[in-house]
Every structure is written in C-alpha cells, then in structure tokens.
C-alpha positions in Angstrom: 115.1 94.1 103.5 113.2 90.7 103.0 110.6 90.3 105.9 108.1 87.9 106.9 104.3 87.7 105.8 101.3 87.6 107.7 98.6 85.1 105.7 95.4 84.3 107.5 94.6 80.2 106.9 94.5 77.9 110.1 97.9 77.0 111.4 99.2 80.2 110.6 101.4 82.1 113.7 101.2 85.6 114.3 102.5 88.1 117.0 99.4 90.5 118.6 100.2 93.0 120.8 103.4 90.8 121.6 101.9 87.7 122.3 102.1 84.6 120.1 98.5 83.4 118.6 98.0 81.2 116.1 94.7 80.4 113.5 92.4 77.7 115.1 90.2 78.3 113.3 88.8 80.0 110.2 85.5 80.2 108.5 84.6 81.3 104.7 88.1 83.3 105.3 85.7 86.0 107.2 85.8 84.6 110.2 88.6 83.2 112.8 89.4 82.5 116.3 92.8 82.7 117.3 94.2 80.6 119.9 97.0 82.2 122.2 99.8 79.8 122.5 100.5 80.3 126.2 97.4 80.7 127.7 95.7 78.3 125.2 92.5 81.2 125.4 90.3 81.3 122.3 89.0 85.0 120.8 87.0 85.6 118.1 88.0 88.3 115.1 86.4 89.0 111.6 88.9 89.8 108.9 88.0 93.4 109.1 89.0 93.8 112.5 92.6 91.5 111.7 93.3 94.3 108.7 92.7 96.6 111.5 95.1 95.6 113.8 97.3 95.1 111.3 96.8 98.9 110.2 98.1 100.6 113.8 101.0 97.8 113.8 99.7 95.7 116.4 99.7 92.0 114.4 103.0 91.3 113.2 103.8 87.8 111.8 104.7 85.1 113.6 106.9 81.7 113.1 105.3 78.9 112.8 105.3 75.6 115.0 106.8 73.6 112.1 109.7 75.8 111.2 110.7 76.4 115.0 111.4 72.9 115.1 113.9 72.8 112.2 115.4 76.8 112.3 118.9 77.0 113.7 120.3 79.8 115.4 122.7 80.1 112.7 119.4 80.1 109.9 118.1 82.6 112.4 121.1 85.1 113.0 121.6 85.0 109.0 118.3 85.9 108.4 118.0 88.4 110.5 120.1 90.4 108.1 118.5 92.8 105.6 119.7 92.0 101.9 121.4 95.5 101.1 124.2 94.2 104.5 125.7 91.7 102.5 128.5 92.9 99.7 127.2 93.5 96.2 129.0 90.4 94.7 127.0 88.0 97.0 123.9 90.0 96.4 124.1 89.0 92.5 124.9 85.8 93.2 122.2 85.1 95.3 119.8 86.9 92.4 121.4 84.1 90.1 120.1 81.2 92.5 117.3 82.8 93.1 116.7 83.2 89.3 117.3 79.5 88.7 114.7 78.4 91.4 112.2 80.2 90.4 112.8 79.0 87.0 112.9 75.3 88.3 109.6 75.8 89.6 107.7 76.2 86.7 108.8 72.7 85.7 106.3 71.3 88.5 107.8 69.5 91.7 112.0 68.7 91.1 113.1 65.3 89.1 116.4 65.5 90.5 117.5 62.5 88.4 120.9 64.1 86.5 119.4 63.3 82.7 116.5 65.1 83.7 117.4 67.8 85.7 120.6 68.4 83.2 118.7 69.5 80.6 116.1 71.7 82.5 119.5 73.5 83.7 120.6 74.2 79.9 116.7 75.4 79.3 117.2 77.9 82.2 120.6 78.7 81.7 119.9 79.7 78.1 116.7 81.7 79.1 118.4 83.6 81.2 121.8 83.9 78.9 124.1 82.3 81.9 127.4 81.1 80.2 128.2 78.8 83.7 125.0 77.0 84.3 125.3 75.3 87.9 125.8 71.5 87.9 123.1 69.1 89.7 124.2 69.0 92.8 124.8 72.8 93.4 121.4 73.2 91.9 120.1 70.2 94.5 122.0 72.1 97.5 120.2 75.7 96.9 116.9 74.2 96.5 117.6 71.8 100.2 118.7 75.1 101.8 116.2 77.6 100.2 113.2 74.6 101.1 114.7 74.1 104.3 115.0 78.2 105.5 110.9 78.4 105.2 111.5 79.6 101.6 113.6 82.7 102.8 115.2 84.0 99.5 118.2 85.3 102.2 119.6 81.4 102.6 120.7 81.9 99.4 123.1 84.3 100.5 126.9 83.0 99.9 130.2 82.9 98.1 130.3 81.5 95.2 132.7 81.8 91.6 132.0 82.2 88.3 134.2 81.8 85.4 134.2 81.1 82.1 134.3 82.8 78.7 135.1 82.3 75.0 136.1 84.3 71.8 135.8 83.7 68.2 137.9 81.9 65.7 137.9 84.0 62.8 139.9 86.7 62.3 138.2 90.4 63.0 139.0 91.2 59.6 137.4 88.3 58.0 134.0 88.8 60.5 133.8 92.1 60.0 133.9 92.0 56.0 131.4 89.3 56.1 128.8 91.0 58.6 129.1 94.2 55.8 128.0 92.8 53.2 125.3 90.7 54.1 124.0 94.2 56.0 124.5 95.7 52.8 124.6 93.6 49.6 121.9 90.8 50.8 119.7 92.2 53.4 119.2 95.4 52.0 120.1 94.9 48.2 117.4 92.5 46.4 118.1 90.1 44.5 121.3 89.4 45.9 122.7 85.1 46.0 124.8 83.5 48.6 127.5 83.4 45.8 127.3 86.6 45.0 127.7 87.0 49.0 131.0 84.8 48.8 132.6 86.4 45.1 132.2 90.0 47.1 133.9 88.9 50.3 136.6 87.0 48.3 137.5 90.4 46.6 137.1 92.4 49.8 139.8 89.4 51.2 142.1 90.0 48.6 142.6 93.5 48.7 143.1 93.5 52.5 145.5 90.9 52.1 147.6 93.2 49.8 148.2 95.4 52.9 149.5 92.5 54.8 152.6 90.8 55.1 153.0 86.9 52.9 152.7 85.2 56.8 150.3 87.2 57.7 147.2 86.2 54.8 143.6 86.2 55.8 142.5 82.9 54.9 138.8 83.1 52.2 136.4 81.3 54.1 134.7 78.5 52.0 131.5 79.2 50.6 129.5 76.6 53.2 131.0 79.4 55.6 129.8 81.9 54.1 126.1 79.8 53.7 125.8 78.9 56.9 126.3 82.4 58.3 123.2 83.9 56.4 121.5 81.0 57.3 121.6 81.8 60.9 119.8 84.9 59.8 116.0 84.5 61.0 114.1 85.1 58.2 111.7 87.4 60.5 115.0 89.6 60.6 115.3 89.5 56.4 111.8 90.5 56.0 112.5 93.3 58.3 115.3 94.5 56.4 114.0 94.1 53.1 110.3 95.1 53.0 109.7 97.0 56.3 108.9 96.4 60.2 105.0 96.6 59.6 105.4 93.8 56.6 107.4 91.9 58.7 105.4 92.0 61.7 102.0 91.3 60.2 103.7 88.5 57.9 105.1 86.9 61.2 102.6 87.5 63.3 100.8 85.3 65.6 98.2 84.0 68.2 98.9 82.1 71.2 97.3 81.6 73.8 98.6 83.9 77.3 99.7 83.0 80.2 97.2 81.8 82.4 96.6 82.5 86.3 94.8 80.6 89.0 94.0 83.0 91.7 94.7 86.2 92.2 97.6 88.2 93.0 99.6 85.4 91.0 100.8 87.5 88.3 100.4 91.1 88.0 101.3 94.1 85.8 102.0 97.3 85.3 102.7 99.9 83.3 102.7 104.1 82.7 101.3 106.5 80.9 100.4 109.8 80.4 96.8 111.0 80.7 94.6 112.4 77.9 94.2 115.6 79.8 94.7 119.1 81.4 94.4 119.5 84.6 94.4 122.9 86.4 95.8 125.2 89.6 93.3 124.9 92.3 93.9 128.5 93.2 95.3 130.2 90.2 92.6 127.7 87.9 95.8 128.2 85.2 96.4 124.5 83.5 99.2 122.5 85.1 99.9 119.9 82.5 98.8 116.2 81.9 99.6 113.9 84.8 101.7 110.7 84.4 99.8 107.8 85.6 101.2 104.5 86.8 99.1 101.7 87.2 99.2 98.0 88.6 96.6 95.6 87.6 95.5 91.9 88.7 96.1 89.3 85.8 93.4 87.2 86.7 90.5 89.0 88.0 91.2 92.6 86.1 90.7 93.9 88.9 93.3 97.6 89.5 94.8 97.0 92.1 96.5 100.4 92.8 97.9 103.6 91.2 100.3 106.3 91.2 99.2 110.0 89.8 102.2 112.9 89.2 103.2 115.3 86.7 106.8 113.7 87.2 108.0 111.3 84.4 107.8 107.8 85.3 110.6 106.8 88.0 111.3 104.5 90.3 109.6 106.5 93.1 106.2 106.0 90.2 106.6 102.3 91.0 107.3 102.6 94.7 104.4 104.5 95.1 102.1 102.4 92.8 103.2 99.3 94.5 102.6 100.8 98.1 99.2 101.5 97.0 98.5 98.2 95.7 99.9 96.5 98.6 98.0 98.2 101.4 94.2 97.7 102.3 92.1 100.8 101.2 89.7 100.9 104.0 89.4 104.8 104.5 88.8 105.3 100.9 84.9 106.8 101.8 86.2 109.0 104.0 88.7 110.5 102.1 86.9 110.1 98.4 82.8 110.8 100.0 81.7 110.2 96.6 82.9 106.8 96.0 79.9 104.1 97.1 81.5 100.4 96.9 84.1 99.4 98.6 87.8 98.6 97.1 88.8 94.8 98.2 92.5 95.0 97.1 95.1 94.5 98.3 98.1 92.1 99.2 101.7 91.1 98.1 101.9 89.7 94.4 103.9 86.6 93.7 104.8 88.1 90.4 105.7 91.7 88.5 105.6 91.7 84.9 106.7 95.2 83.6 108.2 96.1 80.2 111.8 97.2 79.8 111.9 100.7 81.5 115.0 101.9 83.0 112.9 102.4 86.4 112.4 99.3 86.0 115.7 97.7 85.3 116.6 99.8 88.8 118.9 98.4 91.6 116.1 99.6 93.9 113.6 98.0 92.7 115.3 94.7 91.7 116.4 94.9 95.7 112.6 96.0 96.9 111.0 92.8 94.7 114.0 90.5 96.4 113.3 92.1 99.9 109.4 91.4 99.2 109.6 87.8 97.4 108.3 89.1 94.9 109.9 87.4 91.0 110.2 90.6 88.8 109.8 89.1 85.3 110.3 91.3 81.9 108.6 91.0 78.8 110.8 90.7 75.7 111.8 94.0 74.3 109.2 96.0 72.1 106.6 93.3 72.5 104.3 95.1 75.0 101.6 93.0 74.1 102.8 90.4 77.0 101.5 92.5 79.6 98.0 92.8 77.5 96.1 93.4 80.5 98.0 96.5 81.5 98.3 97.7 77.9 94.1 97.1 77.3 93.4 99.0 81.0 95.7 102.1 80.2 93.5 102.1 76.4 90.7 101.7 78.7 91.3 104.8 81.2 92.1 106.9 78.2 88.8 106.3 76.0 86.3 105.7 78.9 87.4 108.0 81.3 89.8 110.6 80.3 88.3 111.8 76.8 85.4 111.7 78.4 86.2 114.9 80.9 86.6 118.6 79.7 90.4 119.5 79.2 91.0 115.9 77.3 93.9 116.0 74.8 93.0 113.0 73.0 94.8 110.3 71.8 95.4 112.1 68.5 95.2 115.9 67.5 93.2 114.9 64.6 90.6 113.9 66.8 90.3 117.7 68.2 88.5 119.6 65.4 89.8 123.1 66.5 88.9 122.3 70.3 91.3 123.3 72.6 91.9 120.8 75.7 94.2 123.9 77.5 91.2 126.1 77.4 88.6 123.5 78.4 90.3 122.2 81.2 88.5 122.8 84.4 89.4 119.8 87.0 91.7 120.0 89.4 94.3 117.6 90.5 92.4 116.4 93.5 89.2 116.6 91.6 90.8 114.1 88.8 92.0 111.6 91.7 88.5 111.8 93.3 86.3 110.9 89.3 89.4 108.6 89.0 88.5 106.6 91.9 85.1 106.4 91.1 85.8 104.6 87.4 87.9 102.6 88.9 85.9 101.6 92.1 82.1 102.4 91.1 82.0 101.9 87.2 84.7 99.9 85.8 85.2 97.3 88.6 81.1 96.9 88.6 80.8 96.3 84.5 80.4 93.0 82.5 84.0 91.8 81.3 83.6 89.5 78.5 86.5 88.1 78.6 85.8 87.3 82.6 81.7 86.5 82.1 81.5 88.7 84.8 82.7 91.8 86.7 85.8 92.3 87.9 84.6 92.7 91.2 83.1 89.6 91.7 85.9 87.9 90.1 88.2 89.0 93.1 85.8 88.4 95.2 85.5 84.5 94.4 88.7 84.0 94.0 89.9 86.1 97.7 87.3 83.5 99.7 90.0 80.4 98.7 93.3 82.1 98.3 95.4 83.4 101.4 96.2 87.1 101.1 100.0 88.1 102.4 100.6 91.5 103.8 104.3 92.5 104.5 105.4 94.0 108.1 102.9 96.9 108.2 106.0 98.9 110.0 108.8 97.5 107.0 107.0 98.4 104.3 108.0 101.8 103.4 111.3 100.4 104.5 111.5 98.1 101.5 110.4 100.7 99.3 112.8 103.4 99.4 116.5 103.6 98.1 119.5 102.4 99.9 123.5 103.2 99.9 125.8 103.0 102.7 127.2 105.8 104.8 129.7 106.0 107.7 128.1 106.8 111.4 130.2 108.9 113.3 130.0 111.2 116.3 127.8 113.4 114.1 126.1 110.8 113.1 125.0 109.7 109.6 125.1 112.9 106.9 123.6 111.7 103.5 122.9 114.4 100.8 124.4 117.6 102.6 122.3 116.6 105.4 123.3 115.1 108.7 121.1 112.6 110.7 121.3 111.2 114.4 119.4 110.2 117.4 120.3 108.6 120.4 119.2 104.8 119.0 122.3 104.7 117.3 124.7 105.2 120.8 124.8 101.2 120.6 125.9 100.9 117.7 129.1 102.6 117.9 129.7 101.0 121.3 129.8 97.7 119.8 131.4 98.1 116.7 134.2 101.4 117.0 133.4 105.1 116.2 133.4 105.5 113.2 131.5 102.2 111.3 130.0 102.3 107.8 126.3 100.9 108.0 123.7 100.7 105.6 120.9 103.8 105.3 116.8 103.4 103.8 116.0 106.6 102.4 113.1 108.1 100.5 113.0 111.3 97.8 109.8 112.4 98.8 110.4 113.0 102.4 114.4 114.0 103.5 113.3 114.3 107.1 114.0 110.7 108.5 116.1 108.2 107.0 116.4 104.6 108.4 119.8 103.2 109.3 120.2 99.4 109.7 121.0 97.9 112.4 124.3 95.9 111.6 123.5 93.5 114.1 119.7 92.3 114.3 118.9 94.1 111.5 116.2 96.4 112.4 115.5 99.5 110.9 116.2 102.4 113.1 114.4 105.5 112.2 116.8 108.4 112.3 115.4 112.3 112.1 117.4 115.3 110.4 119.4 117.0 112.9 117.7 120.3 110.7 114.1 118.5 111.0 112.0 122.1 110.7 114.3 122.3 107.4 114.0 118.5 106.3 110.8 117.9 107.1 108.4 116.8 104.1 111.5 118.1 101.6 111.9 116.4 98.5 115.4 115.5 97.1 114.8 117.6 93.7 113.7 120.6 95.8 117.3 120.0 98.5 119.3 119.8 95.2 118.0 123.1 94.0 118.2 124.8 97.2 121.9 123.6 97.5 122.8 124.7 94.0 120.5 127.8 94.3 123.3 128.7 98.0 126.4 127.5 95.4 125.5 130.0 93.2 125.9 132.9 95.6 129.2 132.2 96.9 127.9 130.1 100.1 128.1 126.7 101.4 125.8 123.8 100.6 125.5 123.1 104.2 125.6 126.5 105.3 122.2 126.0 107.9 121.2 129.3 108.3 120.9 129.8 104.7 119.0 126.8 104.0 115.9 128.0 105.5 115.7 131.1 104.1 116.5 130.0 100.4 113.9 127.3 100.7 111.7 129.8 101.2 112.5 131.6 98.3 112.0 128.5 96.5 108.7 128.3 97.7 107.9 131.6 96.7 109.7 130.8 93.0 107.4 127.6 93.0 104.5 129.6 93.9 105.2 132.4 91.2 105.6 129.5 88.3 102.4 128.5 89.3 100.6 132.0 88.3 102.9 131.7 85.3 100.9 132.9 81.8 103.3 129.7 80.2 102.4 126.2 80.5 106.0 125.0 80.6 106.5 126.9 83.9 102.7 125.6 85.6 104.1 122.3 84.5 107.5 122.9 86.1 106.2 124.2 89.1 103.7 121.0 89.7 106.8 118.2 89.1 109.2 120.6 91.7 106.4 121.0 94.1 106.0 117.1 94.4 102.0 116.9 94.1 101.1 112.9 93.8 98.1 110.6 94.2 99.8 109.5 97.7 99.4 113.1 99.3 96.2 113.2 101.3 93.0 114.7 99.3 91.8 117.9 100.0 89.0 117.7 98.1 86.0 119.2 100.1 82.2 119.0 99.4 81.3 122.9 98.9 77.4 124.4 99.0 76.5 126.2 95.8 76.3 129.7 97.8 80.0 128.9 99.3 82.4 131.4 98.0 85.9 129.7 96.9 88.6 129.6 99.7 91.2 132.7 98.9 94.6 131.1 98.4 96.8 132.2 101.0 100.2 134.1 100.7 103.1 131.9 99.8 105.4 134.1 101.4 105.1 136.5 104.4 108.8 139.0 103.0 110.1 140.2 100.3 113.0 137.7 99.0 116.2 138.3 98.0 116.8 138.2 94.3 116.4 134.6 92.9 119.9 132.1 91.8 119.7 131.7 88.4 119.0 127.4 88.9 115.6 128.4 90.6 114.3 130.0 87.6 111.7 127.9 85.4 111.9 130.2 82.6 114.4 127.7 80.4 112.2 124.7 81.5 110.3 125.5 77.9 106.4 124.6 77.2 107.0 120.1 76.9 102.8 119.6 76.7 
C-alpha cells in the first residue's frame, strides 16, 4: 500500500510519540531541533538519535502545514486506501497515468501549450507502445490532480476507457509469402535482389491462386511493395542474419555517454548472480552449493547499498529482501558482524529501479510494491545489460576481488581451475561468507579509489547525503509493502489462505460493519506463514493477523507448507488435517536434516533452498578461542519417524552445481 515518507529538511512534519513536531531547524543535516506544534517547545536531536526513533516505531510522518490547507476529506478518505483495494482494471489504469507522468517529467517543468505538449504525448506514447495516447487536457487533469494530492500516486486512481485497434490490409496469404522469403531467400541467402524477392513471391502468388476460386485471386503486390517492405528491415537486423550476432554487434556497436545522476538514491540498480563459490554445512562441514546473490547498487556514488544471499534461484522474495535491506539503516551492523570497523551510511527509498527483464521482475508484486513505495521501476531494453553498467561491473567486481579470492571458488571459467577442485577446497560457512562479505563491501571496497568517481565511494555518499534529503517509508509498513497480496473472504473462521486459517479479535469490526462474510484484501509473506496482514477495508490499515495453528505456522516457509501438505496427500489424509501437520513437519525437518549429511551435492543443495537459509536470518557467527572445541550439532529429531512420502525425498532433486 502506498505510504507517506518521513524526510528530515526544515518545514518538514512528523508524528513522535503521537504528537505533531515539525523541523525548525536543521544544521549540516546532523543536527535539528524540532518544534512541537501545540506546545510551540523546542528539543534538540542529532540524526542518529531521529534514525533511532524511527527504528522502535516512534517517528512516523507527518502532513505538512501546506498540504492541510488544500487536502479535502474526500483526497483524504481516498487516500487512505491501500492500492491492492481498488479493482485490477483501475489499478492498470492508474499505472498508465502514472507511466505518462513520469515520462512528462523528464521533459523539465510542463509546456502545456497543445503543439507542444501534443507531440511530447506521441514521444511517450510510442516509448511506451500505447496505441490510445491521452489527449491534452486529460494529460493536463492527471498532472492538476496528481500535483494537487502532495504527489500521491493513489489520486490517480479512476475509471477510465480505452479503445482502439487496427488490422492489416493485405491478405494473410500475401503477408505470409512475403515475410518467407525475405527470412529465407534475402536475409539468409546472399546475394539475393529485391527483384529476385518480387519474381519469387509472384510465382509463390500464382500457384496459390490456382487453389482459389476466379473471385477469389490474391492480388501480386507491386514491386515498390515488395521494396519498401525490406526496406523497413534495419540493417542491424540483416547483418545479424547474414554474418552472425558477434559481427553484427561489434559492426553496430557504440559509445554514448550514460545516464547521469545528481545525488544519490536517484537512480539505482540491481541485478543477480550466482557466486564463484562453495560454501559448506556448519555442522556436517559437507559443501552446500554456491549461493545466489542479489545486489542493489547506488548509480551515483557506487556505493552497495544492500544485498540478498540464498541458495534459492533468484525470485521475487530475492528482490524483496534486497530492497528491504537497502532501504533500512544498518546501524547494528558491529554488533552483529564484530569484524567489520567502518560504519555503513546507506540507506533510504530510491526514486528509481533499473533492473533487466527477469520474470521476478516483470512480477505483479513487485510492480505493486515499487507503486506502493513511489518508487518508477524502469527496464532496460532486452539483452542489452550493459544499461545497468554499474550493477553489471559490481557483480564482475564481487566475483574477481572477493569470491576467487576465498578457498572453495569455482571460477568464472573451468579452464581457469587447473585440476583444482573448489568442492574439496571449500571451507567457509554460510555465515562466515556473509561476515568477509560485509567486510569487502563495508571495509575494502567502499574505502578504495574509484577512478571513475576520483574518489571513494564512501566519501562520495557522504558528500552528496549532507545536501540531499533521505526518505524512509513507515518503519511499521514496510514489510507490509513488500510481501504478496490476493484477496480472501473473512468469515466466522476468519481468513484461511494456503490450507491455513487466520483470525484475531481486530477483525470483530470488520464484519460488524460490512456483513459476515466480506472479501478483503490479505499482505502475506513466503518466508514466514505465521502472521498475515488483512486490510482494513475502511481506513486502510494493516491489521496483523496470527495463524490460528501459530506453534505450527510459526517461522514456516510456503515451500516447506506445500511439501508438508503434499507429503499428508500422499498418505490418504487431509491437507488440513491439524494433528498431522505437526508431526509431518517434523519429519520434514528430520528429511531436511538427513539431506544435509547427504554424500551428494544435489541433496546438501536441496536441503539448504528447503530449509530457507538467507542473508536476512540473524548471524550466528561467534568469535571462538583457538583451544574452544566446535559446538556438537544437536539432534534434529528427538523419535523415530514414520516412513517418509515420497515428495519429501531429495533423491530426484539431482547434483545442478
């Protein structure tokens, strides 16, 4: 759902411990003194203690004095309303508005005269493949509304039609026969003319047309036709075809110069891939697998501003995690990573996203989160990865600096090996890799000369964080906006969502207002099945709703519910039968612990995705004294289990390293 900010420049309003303050004053962006509005009392914070406050949920944003002037209690009850409440056909259309404003935007401040603003419309419209631009006006009425709501994406919100659509001329026939043979005769065959293009089509015409009736001909198109369809061939697309993608992309190749930023957070990227190296079982010290690693870095100051570590492949929940990383401040990173010496100053909401074409992605959830967030989620043109550069060069950096530089590194390429044998070598663990990987990243690589920068990355934050005003979302919302949504009706039982049922005594109100049974719209995570959050139709809060089964639910993954459920279908009961449920997650425990001790990789690896272990699970990483025996691992399983269901069994997961 799309929430306010909290930014910390003068002026600014904010909520602290329920009362309304706002910025008097602020000094080198370290220091402010906040004014409460009622009392008209003046107290004194450093920025530290603000992020503090902010951290145990005690400074929420606030509205300020200029927009309570001109908000409506109409603007205000609309609002109020998360984005997944409104049907799906007003959700798209509000994306297209959205789309179009921020597309307007990067034309500088509106020229609303109709020559003008006409053909900025047909610019947009054909960047973002819209067959029924919007006309001036209607383009003139969402910017007034979005401009007057305080730039809440949620005014955008309302019917409206689209229509419109054409077809093609020719006869299928006649298309189809001349899309043939310039695939086949001129693309691929050298050598080959126009007319010889037009002569082949003719004959192809002619020998259709002796299949059809005398009022039924296919007209032979003329040969301008036939020119001016291989003329809209790019010639990037002919060289292609005829000599080879590596020809053609080195004969067309150029060097622009990239997009530029002009403070940080502005435009930001990310990207996934899978490290260079083995890591191992903390108790078993068996090899797991390579981990996936998702990263999100700052376009202007290089600076990484978060990351995501699993054995999973990359999915939606990579990005949700990532971006909950980057987002939050990272002030407990000492105590959790001892090692680590320099702080990490990141964090904040980015105004931008540039990610390639993923399906995670292309997700509904995320597209929802970024809209929820205000955050514009832009793509980069398919198979040109090299418009996220900076993500692209950091990954290439975190392979060669860092990862081949550790014991159990694959390499890049086996040819680099030389009869060394990365499953053998491997000795870190994963919480030992997420402790040397926070030290690259905080310690070495954001202290080193960038060329490119003329200095670190560090200090390149650093300048630009004293001028530019740092947004945070609702501390409280957050995981909120990240996390999946669908809708659900709450009855007497209250909600059930995946075999599960949830209820509380917060939702009573609900169902006194609006009948018994009501469908409402449910927040829910994968990693975690014991609370969901169920929307308040009305003011649209999130209400946080435990598992009726909460000793079950608690801390259970999706993947793991879905093979306990299978695992009680397979033996003749129910998928909701709760007595069982306990007992066979249990056994999948056990099964997860036994694939861990496996002698096969693909089992270790199996084991390590179904057991959910990520960078956002606390560390357990543990200074130890030379003479300090290991700790022994302790028993997975206190009975003898029942014999397995066949879905619980690793064994046709196969060795995928």
């Amino acid at each position: 759902m799309l929430m306010s900010r909290i930014s910390f420049e003068t002026g600014k309003a904010m909520l602290l411990d329920g009362r309304r303050y706002r910025i008097a004053r602020a000094i080198n962006g370290e220091q402010f003194t906040l004014e409460d509005m009622e009392s008209l009392m003046l107290q004194q914070y450093n920025k530290g203690e603000l992020l503090a406050l902010y951290d145990e949920h005690r400074l929420q944003p606030g509205t300020s004095l200029e927009s309570l002037d001109r908000q409506t209690e109409t603007i205000n009850r609309r609002t109020s309303q998360p984005f997944s409440a409104f049907p799906e056909p007003l959700q798209a259309a509000a994306l297209r508005r959205k789309h179009y404003l921020d597309e307007l935007t990067s034309f500088g401040p509106p020229n609303w005269s109709p020559t003008v603003m006409s053909e900025r419309i047909a610019l947009i419209s054909k960047k973002l493949g819209d067959p029924t631009p919007p006309s001036c006006s209607s383009l003139y009425r969402w910017y007034r509304r979005y401009s007057s709501g305080n730039q809440d994406a949620r005014t955008l919100v309302q019917l409206i039609r689209c229509s419109g659509s054409y077809g093609c001329r020719s006869p299928i026939e006649v298309q189809e026969a001349l899309v043939d043979l310039i695939q086949t005769r001129f693309l691929e065959g050298p050598g080959c003319s126009i007319r010889d293009i037009h002569d082949s089509l003719r004959a192809r015409i002619d020998q259709l047309n002796r299949l059809r009736s005398p009022n039924d001909q296919l007209r032979i198109p003329s040969y301008n036709t036939v020119r001016r369809a291989v003329q809209t061939i790019p010639e990037y697309e002919k060289s292609l075809a005829r000599n080879g993608k590596e020809y053609a992309n080195n004969e067309f190749r150029t060097s622009l110069a990239a997009p530029k930023s002009k403070f940080i957070l502005e435009r930001v990227e990310i990207d996934h891939t899978p490290l260079d190296l083995f890591v191992v079982d903390d108790k078993t010290w068996l090899p797991l697998g390579r981990p996936w690693l998702t990263l999100v870095i700052d376009h202007y100051s290089r600076m990484v501003l978060g990351f995501y570590l699993s054995f999973s492949p990359p999915s939606v929940e990579s990005v949700f995690g990532c971006l909950r990383h980057a987002v939050l401040p990272k002030g407990n990173l000492q105590e959790r990573y001892p090692r680590v010496e320099h702080d990490w100053p990141c964090y904040g909401l980015p105004d931008t996203l540039i990610c390639d074409n993923g399906l995670e992605f292309h997700s509904q959830s995320l597209e929802q989160a970024c809209f929820e967030l205000s955050i514009y989620l832009q793509f980069c043109p398919k198979k040109k990865p090299y418009f996220k550069g900076r993500v692209e060069r950091m990954l290439g950096s975190v392979a060669s600096q860092f990862a081949h530089a550790q014991p159990g590194t694959s390499f890049a390429n086996w040819l680099e090996r030389h009869g060394y044998d990365p499953v053998k070598e491997a000795v870190a663990t994963f919480d030992e890799l997420l402790h040397a990987l926070h030290i690259w990243i905080v310690d070495i690589y954001a202290h080193s000369y960038h060329r490119g920068l003329k200095t670190t990355p560090y200090a390149k934050w650093r300048d630009s964080q004293r001028l530019t005003p740092i947004e945070l979302p609702e501390r409280s919302r957050l995981d909120v906006a990240l996390s999946h949504a669908t809708e659900r009706v709450l009855g007497h039982y209250g909600v059930e969502l995946h075999g599960l049922r949830y209820n509380s005594r917060a939702l009573f109100p609900i169902r006194h207002r609006h009948g018994t049974r009501v469908k409402v719209m449910v927040r829910y995570s994968v990693e975690d099945l014991g609370q969901i959050h169920v929307i308040d139709p009305d003011s649209g809060k999130a209400i946080a709703v435990p598992a009726v089964e909460f000793e079950y639910a608690n801390g259970l993954r999706l993947a793991q519910h879905q093979l306990i459920q299978q695992g009680l279908k397979e033996n003749g009961q129910g998928e909701t039968d709760h007595s069982g449920l306990a007992a066979s997650k249990e056994r999948l425990r056990n099964t997860i612990g036994e694939a861990f001790r496996s002698k096969k990789l693909g089992k270790r690896k199996w084991a390590a995705q179904k057991a959910g272990i990520h960078s956002n699970t606390r560390s357990t990483l543990v200074e130890r004294q030379d003479d300090e025996p290991p700790t022994p691992p302790e028993p997975v399983l206190q009975f003898t289990p029942r014999p397995l269901p066949t879905r619980f069994n690793p064994d046709d997961q196969g060795d995928r390293s």
